[in-house]
C-alpha positions as CSV (number, residue, x, y, z in Angstrom):
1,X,0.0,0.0,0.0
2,X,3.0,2.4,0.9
3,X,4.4,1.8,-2.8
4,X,0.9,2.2,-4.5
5,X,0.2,5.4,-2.2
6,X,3.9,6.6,-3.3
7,X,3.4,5.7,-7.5
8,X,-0.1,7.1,-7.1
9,X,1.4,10.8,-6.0
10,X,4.2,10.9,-8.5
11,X,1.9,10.3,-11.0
12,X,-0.2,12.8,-9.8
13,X,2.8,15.2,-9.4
14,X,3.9,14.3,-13.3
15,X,0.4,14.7,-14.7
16,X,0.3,18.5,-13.0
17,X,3.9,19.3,-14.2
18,X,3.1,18.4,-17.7
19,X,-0.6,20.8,-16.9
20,X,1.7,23.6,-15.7
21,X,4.1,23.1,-18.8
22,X,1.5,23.1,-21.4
23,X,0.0,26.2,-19.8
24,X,2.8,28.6,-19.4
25,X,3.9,27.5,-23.0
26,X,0.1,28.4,-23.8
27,X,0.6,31.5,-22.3
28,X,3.5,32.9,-23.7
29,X,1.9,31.7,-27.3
30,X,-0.6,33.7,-26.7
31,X,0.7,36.8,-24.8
32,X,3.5,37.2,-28.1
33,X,0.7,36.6,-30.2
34,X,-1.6,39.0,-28.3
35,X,1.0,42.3,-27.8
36,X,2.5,42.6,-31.3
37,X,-1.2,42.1,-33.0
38,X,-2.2,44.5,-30.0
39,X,0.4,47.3,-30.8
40,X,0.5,46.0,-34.9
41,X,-2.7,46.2,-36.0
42,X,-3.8,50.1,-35.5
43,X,-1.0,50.8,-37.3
44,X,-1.7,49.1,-40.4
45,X,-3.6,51.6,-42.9
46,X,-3.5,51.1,-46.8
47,X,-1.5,54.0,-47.1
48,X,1.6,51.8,-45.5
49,X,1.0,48.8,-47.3
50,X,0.6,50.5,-50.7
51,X,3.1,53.1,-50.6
52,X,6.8,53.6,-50.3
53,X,8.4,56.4,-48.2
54,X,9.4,59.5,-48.5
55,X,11.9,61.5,-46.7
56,X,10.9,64.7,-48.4
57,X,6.9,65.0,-47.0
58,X,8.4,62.4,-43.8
59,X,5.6,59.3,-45.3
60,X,6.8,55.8,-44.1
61,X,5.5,53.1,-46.6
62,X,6.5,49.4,-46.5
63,X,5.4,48.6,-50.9
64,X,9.4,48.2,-51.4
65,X,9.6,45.7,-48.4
66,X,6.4,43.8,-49.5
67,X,7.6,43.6,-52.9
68,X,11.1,42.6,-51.9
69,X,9.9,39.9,-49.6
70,X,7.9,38.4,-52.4
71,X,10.8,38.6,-54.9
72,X,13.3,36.9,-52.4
73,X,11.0,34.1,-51.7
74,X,10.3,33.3,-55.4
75,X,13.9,33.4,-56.4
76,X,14.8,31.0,-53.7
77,X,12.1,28.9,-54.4
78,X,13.5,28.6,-57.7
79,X,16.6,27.5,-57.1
80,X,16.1,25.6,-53.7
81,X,12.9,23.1,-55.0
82,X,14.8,21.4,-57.8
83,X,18.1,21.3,-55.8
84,X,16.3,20.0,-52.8
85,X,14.5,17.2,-54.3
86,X,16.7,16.1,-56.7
87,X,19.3,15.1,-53.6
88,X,16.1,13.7,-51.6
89,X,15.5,11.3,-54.7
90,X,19.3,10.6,-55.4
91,X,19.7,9.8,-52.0
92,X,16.7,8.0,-51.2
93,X,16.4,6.1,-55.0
94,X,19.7,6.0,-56.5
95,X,22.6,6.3,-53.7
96,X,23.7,2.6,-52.9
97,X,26.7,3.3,-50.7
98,X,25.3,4.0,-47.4
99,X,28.3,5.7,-45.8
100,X,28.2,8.4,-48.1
101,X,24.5,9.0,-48.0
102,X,25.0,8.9,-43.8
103,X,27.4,11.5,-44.1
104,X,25.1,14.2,-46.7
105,X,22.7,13.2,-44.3
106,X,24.8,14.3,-41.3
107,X,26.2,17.3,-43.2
108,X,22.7,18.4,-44.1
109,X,21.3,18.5,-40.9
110,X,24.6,20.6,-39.5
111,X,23.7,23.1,-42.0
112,X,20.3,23.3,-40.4
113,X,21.5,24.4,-37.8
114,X,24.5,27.2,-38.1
115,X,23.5,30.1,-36.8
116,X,22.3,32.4,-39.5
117,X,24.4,35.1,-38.8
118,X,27.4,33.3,-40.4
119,X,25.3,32.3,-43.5
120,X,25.0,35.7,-44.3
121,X,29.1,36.6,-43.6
122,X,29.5,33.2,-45.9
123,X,26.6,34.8,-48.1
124,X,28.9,38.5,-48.1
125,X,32.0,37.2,-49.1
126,X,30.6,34.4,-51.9
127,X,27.4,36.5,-53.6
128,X,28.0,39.8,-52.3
129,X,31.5,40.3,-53.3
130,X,30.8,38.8,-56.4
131,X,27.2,40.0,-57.4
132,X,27.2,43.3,-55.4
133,X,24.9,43.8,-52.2
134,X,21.0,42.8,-53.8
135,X,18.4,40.5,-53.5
136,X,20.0,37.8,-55.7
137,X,23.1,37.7,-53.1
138,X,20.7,37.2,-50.8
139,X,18.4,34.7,-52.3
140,X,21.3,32.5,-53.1
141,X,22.4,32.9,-49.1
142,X,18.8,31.4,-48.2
143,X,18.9,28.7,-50.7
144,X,22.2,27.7,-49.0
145,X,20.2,27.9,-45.4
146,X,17.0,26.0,-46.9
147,X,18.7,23.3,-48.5
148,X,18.7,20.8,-45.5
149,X,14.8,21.5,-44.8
150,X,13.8,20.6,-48.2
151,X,16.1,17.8,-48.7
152,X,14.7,16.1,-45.4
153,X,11.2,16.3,-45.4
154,X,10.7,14.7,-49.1
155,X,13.1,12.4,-48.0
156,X,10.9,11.6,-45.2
157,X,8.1,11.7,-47.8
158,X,9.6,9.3,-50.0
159,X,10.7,6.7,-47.8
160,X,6.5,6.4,-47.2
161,X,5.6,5.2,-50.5
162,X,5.3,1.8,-50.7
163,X,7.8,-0.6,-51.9
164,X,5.8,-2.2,-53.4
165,X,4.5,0.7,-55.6
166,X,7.6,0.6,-57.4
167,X,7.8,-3.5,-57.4
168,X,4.9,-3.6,-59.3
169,X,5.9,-0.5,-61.4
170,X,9.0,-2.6,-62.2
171,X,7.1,-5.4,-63.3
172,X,5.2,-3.7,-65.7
173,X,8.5,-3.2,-67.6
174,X,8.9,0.7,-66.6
175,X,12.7,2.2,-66.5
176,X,13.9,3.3,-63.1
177,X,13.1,7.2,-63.8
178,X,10.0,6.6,-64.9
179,X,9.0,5.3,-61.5
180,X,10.7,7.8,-59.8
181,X,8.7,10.4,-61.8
182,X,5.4,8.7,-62.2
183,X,5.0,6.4,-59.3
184,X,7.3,7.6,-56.5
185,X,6.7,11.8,-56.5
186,X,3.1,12.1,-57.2
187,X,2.7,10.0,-53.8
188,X,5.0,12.1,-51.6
189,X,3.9,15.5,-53.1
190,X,2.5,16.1,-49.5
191,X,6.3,16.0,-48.4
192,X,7.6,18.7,-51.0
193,X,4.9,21.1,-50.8
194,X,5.1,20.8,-46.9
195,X,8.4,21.1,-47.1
196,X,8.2,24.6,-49.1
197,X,5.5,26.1,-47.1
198,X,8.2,25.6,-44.1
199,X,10.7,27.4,-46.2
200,X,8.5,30.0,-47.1
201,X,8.3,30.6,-43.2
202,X,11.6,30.8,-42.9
203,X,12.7,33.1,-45.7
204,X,9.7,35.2,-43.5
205,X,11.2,35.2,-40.8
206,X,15.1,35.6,-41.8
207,X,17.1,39.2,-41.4
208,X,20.1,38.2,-40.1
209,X,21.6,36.4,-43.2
210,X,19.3,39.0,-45.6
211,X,21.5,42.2,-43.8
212,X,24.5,41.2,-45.2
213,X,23.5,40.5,-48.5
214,X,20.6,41.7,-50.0
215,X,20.7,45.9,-48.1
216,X,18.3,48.2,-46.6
217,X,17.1,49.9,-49.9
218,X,13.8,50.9,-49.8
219,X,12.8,51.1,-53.0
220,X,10.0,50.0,-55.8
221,X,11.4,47.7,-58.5
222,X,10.4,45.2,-60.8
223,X,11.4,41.4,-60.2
224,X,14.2,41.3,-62.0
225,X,15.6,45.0,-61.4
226,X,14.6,44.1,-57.9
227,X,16.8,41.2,-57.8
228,X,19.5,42.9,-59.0
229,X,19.5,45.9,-56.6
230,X,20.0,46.3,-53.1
231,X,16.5,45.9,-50.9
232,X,14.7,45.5,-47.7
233,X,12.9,42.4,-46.8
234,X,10.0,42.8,-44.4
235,X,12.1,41.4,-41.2
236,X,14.9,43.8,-42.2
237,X,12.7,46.7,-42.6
238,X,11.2,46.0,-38.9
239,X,15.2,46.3,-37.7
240,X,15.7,49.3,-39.1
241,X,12.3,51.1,-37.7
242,X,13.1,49.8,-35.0
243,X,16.2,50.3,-34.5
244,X,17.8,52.9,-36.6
245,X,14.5,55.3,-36.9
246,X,12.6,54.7,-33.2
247,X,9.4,54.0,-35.3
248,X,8.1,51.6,-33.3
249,X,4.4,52.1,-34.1
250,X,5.7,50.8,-38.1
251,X,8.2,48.2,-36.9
252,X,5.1,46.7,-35.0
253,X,3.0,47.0,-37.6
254,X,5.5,44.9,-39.8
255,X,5.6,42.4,-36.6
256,X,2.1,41.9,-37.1
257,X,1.8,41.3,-40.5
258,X,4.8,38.9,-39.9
259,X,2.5,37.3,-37.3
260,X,-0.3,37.0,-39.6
261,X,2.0,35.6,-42.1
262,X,3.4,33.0,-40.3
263,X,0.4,31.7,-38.8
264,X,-1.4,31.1,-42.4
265,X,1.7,29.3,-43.4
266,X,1.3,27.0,-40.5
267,X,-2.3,26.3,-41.2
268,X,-1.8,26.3,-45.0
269,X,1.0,23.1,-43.9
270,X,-1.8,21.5,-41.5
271,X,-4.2,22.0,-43.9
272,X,-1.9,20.1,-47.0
273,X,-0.7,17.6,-44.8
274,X,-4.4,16.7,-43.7
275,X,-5.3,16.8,-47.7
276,X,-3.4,14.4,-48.4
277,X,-3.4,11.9,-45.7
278,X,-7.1,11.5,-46.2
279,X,-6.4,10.9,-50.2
280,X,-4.2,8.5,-49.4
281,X,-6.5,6.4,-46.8
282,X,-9.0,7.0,-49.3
């Protein structure tokens, strides 16, 4: 009875833990979330989001940022899908040595996490000093950063298909690409698309790397006069409000539509993974 009295408390001591855990991490969700679209959202007006600023009549307008932001994330889309898949299928389809494919493996997930602050001096001295300081420089930095996120989640996704998918593909005379292309990706496009939606976040989210490379120009091009100037992502334009100008009112309005942002990525990668899970028990 002493032991069953004793198990009996420190289960009841575990369970409340794990209450008080999920409660202040509940909390602080919701308290971030809750001050930045507090102080964010009266600040937004159309002429901010549609406008760009002007130091002669003293208007702030974040067009150039918006614009930026868009272009960066389409260029490195660009370049990181194709790269990204094409190692997951190699890897997953092709590679036969395992050593090697243990140590891309290892090697990938050591890139995901260097701190982004020396992507960007690695970004500098490769693009930068090469290309000039512009979007471009700084795209090619955050397809180096978004390799490994890619790469792993449609590994993940392929190694889910069936083996016997491509068994039977095989027996119906089909050539190993064909599988791959026919077969094997059209089942784990969940994986890829999930895994682009997370970059997507993180390009978002990124102004460390984007300082170095891409600049704090805040100005209206088109895409590809954009990505060959100098220019200021939406997370870089919140540092320099915030930091450089004292505009906090603007830098939290950016927060917010950062927060916005980021929160319809994460249910547009719910939503998509949901999607296709119930296709596939279908």
């Amino acid at each position: 009875m002493h032991t069953s009295a004793k198990r009996k408390a420190y289960i009841t001591l575990m369970r409340v833990l794990m209450w008080v855990s999920t409660a202040l991490t509940a909390a602080l969700v919701l308290f971030l979330l809750g001050y930045v679209l507090w102080n964010g959202l009266p600040n937004i007006t159309w002429e901010l989001l549609s406008t760009k600023p002007s130091y002669i009549t003293d208007r702030i307008g974040i067009l150039p940022d918006i614009l930026n932001t868009l272009y960066v994330v389409l260029a490195t889309l660009v370049f990181v899908v194709p790269l990204g898949v094409g190692a997951a299928v190699y890897l997953t389809e092709y590679a036969s040595n395992k050593r090697i494919v243990g140590v891309i493996e290892y090697a990938a997930e050591t890139l995901s996490g260097i701190p982004s602050i020396i992507y960007g001096l690695v970004g500098m001295l490769l693009f930068s000093n090469n290309m000039g300081t512009c979007l471009m420089a700084g795209s090619l930095t955050l397809v180096i950063m978004n390799l490994p996120t890619i790469m792993r989640t449609t590994q993940e996704s392929l190694k889910t298909v069936p083996q016997s998918y491509r068994e039977g593909a095989f027996g119906l005379g089909a050539g190993k690409w064909r599988v791959i292309r026919t077969v094997v990706l059209p089942n784990c496009i969940d994986g890829v698309i999930t895994g682009c939606i997370l970059t997507v976040g993180r390009i978002l989210g990124e102004s460390a790397a984007l300082l170095f490379t891409a600049g704090l120009a805040h100005a209206v091009n088109g895409i590809v006069d954009g990505l060959a100037s100098p220019g200021a992502t939406l997370t870089v334009a919140l540092y320099v409000y915030a930091k450089e100008e004292g505009e906090f009112g603007i830098a939290f309005a950016i927060a917010a539509i950062l927060m916005v942002l980021t929160i319809l990525i994460n249910l547009a990668a719910t939503l998509v993974g949901k999607y296709y899970n119930n296709r596939r028990n279908v």
